[in-house]
Every structure is written in C-alpha cells, then in structure tokens.
Phi, psi and omega in degrees: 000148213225113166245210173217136233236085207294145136238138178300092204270135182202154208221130179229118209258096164296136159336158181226111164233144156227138207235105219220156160219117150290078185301107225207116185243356167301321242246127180254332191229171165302097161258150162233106156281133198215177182158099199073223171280006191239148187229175252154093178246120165255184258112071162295082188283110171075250206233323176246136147297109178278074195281112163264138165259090182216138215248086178319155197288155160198167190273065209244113211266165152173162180253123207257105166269120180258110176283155180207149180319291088235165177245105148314163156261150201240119174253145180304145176266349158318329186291342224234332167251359196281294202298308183331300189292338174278339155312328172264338201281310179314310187299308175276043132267329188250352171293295183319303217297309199279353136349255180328326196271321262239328167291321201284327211273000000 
C-alpha cells in the first residue's frame, strides 16, 4: 500500500531584456507599455526609435504529491542474538551450580 508524500517544487525564472533600434520619423514623445511583469519602452532619439524590453525575474512554486511505500518496522537481528548469548550464559550457570553441588555430595 502507497502512501503520498506533498513536496514543494519551486522554479526560478530569469530576467528577460531585449534591446532593438528603429528608424522612425513620426513618433514624438516617449512610450511605456508596461502589463505584469513586462514592461516595453519606445524612446524617440532624433531620426530613430529606441524599443527596451524586459520581462521581470519570477518565481514559480507548485505542489508534488510523491507516491511512496508504508515504512514497516523490523525487529533488529541483534534481539534474535541478544536472547542466544543469555541462553548459553544461563546453561553455564546452571551447568556450574550444579557442578559444585554435585562435588559437595
């Protein structure tokens, strides 16, 4: 059985500039189109239009649901050798006791 996992994924978007020159001899004043992140500058110099471009930097987060496995529990194999060694430690104790007694008789 599969359970899930949310994990937060987040993206970093680099700037954007584009940089252009028109010639153009109507255009009298300065425009800025600008909307979210992009902004667009026209820039009459003389006898030519100057179009700056630039797409502000951003961020973009989202949420992953990851299927992933149940974690079981185990029991350690150490516990399974823990019980061996108190088991022989038992025999020679009682192998000794009864040694000794069995020399007192």
């Amino acid at each position: 059985m599969a359970d899930t996992l949310l994990v937060t994924d987040t993206v970093f978007t680099a700037a954007i500039t584009a940089d252009t020159a028109i010639p153009l001899t109507r255009l009298t004043d300065t425009v800025v189109i600008s909307r979210d992140k992009l902004e667009i500058k026209l820039i009459k110099i003389r006898d030519t239009i100057h179009v700056t471009g630039a797409c502000k930097a951003d961020t973009i987060v989202r949420e992953v649901r990851v299927p992933v496995e149940r974690i079981k529990l185990l029991r350690a194999e150490g516990a399974m050798l823990s019980k061996v060694v108190w088991i022989i430690l038992g025999l020679a104790v009682i192998t000794l006791v009864w040694k000794i007694v069995t020399r007192g008789a």
